[in-house]
N, C-alpha and C positions, 0 to 999 in steps of 0.2 A: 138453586140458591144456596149458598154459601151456611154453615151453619158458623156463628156467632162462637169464638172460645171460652170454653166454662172460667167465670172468673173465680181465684181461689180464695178461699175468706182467711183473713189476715187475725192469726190472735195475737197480734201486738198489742200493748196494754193490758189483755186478757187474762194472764197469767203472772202468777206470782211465788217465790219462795215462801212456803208455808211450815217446815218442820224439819228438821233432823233427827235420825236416830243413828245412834254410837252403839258398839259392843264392846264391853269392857269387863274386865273383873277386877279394875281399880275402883271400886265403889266408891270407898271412903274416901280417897284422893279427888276423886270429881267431886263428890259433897263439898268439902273443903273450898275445890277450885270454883264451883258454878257459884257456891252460895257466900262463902268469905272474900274468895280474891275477883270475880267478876262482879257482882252482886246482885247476881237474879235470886228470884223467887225459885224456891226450889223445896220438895218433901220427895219423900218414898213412898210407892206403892209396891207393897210384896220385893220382887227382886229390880223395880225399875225406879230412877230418878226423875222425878219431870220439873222440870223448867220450863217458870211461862216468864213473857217479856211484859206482857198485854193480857187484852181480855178472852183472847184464843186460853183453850183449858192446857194445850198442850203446846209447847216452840220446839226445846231441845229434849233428845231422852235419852239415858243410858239406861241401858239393858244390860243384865250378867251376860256373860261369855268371851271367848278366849282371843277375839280380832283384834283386839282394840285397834279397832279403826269405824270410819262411816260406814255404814251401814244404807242408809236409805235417805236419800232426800226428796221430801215430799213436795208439790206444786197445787196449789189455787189456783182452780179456773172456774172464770167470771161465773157461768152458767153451762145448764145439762148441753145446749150445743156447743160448744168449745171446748169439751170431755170429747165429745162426743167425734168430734174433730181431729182430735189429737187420738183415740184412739183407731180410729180409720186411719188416720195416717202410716200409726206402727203397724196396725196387719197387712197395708199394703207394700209397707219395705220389708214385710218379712219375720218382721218381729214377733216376739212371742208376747203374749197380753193376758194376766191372768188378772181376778176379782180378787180382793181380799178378804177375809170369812172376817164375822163379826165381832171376833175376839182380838186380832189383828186393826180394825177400826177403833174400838175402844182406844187402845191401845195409844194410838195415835191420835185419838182426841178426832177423831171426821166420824161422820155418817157411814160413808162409803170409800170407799177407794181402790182404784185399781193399779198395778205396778207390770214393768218391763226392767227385761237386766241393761242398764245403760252403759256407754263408755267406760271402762276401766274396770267391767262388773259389778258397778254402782249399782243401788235397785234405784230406779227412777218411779215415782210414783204422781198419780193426779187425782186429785177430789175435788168435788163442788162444794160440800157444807164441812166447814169446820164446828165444833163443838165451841160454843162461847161460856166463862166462868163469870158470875159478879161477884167471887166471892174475892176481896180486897189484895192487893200486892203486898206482902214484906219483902220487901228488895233493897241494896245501900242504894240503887240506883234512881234518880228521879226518875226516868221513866227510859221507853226504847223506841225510835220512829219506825213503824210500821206500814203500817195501813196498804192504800193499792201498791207501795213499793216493794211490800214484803215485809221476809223477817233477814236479810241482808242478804250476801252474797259467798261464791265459795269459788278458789282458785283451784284450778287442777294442773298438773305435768303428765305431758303424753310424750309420745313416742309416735302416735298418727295423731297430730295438731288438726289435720284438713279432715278426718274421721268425725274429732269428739266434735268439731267448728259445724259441721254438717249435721251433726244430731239437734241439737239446740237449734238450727238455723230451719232447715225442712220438719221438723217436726214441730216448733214453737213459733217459729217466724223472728228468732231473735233479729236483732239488730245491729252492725259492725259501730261499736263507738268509738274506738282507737288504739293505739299499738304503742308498744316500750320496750326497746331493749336497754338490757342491763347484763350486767357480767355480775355472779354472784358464785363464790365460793371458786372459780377458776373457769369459772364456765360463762358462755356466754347467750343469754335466756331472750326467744324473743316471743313477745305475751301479745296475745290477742285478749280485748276485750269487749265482750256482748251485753246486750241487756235486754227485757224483756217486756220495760216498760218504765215511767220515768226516772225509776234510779238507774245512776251512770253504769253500772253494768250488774248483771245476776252471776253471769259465771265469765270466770277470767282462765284464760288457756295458753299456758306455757309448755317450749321445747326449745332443747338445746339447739343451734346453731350448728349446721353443718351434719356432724355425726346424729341421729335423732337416739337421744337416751331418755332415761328419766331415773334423775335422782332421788325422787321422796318413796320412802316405805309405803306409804298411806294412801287411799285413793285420791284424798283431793290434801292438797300443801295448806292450806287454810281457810277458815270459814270467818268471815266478818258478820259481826251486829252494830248497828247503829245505836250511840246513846244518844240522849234529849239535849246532855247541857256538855261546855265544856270544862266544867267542874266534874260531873261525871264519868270523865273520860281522866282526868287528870288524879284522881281518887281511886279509880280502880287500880290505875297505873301504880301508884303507891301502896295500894294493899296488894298486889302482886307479886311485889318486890319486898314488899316487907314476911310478908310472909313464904319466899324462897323459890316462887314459882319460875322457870327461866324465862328472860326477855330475849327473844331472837333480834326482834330489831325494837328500839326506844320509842317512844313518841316524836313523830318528822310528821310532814306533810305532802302528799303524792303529787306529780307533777299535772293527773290526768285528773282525774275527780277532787283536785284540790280536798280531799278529807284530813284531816288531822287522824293519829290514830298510832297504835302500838301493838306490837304483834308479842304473843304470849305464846310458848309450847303448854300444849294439857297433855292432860296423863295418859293419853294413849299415842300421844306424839306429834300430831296436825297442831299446827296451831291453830289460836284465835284473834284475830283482828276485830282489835276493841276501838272504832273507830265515832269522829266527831263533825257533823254539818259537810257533807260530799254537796258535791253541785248536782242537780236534779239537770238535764238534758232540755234542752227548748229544741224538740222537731220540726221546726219551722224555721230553722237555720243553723241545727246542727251539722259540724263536718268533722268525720275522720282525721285525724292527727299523728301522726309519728313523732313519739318523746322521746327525747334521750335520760334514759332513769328513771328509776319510779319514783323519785323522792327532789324534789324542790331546797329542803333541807332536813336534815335528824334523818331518823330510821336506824343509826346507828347502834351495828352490833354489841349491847350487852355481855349477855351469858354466849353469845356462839362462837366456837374459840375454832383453833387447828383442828384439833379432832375432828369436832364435827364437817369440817369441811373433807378430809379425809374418809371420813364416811360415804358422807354425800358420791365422791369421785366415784369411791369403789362399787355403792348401787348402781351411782351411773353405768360403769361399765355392766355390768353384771346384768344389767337392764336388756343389754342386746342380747343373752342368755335363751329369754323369755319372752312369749308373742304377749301381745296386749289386746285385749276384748274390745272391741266394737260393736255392734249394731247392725250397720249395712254401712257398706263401701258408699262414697260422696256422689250421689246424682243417680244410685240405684234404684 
């Protein structure tokens, strides 16, 4: 008699964006940026900054040292078997899986947690108990939509699109929500994006067209938070600029998750997508889409002149220099 196929248990909706950590030794400048011109909640402990949005102790953190770039992006899941899942999953592709010590958890505001080196040599990390605060918000911001959809989402540029698409996909169970090409800076970008659970995506994955480059310095090209109001979004926008911080692209509206929103460089270079009301996905009729643009209208470049674009070219090239880290190969 025929043995019945193991069915694989699904962590969609399971999992969620829980926390980022940066390394930086622009301190003072993210003070500035996280608590004047964004306007989260934000103090110092010793050499770190934290930033909460919510009632989690911990969302964003800078830490001293010399990357300024991301560092670790951490994931909520639902319960010990959906850890417990995901980490079964990486030791069977090979992956390497270590615990985090306790001073490392503080740190990050969880109980526990455990981490792998992800796509691009991101640290990827997952926890079950976040650390909760009551102690009250000073933020300009009314508030930040959170909850099972996260603390927002984060785009990345590769050079293996079908690599990092594959990590997120067999190991989370993301989900294909839809696709955009855009030409931007001379180049011509075509973006996948995923989600993880009812926000319209967790992580968005761009590559150049044809030649595979990648022009951002940074691990990921930027991280999006969600505000409450659209006064909040439009306020930030103004203390950004008023106080000198560069606008990569204005406040416009995306073609795909319809957000309102405006993209900011921070001080170690990624930007931040300060974004308003995205459409949450309905699974029961959702379908993939191919857009042309990301922007419905605005988005339009501010501060981002020739140079930068110049720039941009010359990583690109420079990019096929250099291998890019993965994981395991797609279907390994």
């Amino acid at each position: 008699m025929a043995t019945a196929p193991e069915t694989r248990t699904s962590l969609f909706g399971k999992v969620r964006m829980g926390y980022a950590l940066v390394e930086s030794e622009k301190h003072q400048d993210w003070l500035r940026f996280t608590r004047d011109a964004l306007g989260l909640d934000v103090h110092r402990e010793d050499d770190t900054l934290i930033c909460r949005l919510d009632n989690h102790a911990r969302r964003l953190l800078i830490c001293q040292g010399p990357q300024e770039d991301m560092l670790a992006l951490g994931y909520e899941l639902a319960d010990q078997a959906s850890l417990d899942t995901v980490l079964q999953r990486l030791r069977d592709k090979g992956v390497a899986v270590e615990a985090g010590d306790a001073c490392g958890a503080a740190l990050r505001g969880v109980e526990q947690y455990w981490r792998c080196r992800g796509p691009k040599a991101l640290a990827i990390e997952f926890y079950v108990t976040p650390l909760l605060s009551d102690k009250p918000l000073s933020m300009l911001a009314s508030g930040y939509v959170t909850g099972e959809a996260g603390m927002g989402h984060v785009a990345i540029t590769s050079r293996r699109p079908e690599a990092v698409q594959a990590f997120w996909q067999e190991i989370l169970d993301a989900r294909h929500s839809d696709d955009i090409e855009q030409r931007i800076g001379g180049l011509m970008l075509d973006i996948r994006f995923l989600r993880l659970n009812p926000r319209h995506h967790s992580v968005a994955i761009a590559c150049t067209r044809g030649r595979r480059m990648d022009p951002i310095r940074t691990r990921i090209q930027h991280m999006n938070v969600q505000c409450a109001t659209l006064e909040d979004m439009t306020a930030a926008f103004q203390r950004c600029r008023r106080l000198g911080y560069r606008i990569m692209m204005g406040v416009g509206q995306h073609t795909n998750d319809r957000e309102l929103s405006f993209y900011v460089q921070s001080p170690s270079g990624f930007e931040i997508e300060y974004g308003w009301d995205p459409i949450a996905v309905d699974e029961s009729s959702w379908q993939p889409t191919l857009h042309q643009g990301i922007s419905t209208w605005g988005h339009q470049p501010l501060d981002h002149n020739l140079m930068d674009e110049l720039r941009q070219i010359t990583r690109a090239a420079r990019s096929l220099l250099r291998s890019e880290y993965i994981p395991f190969e797609p279907g390994h």
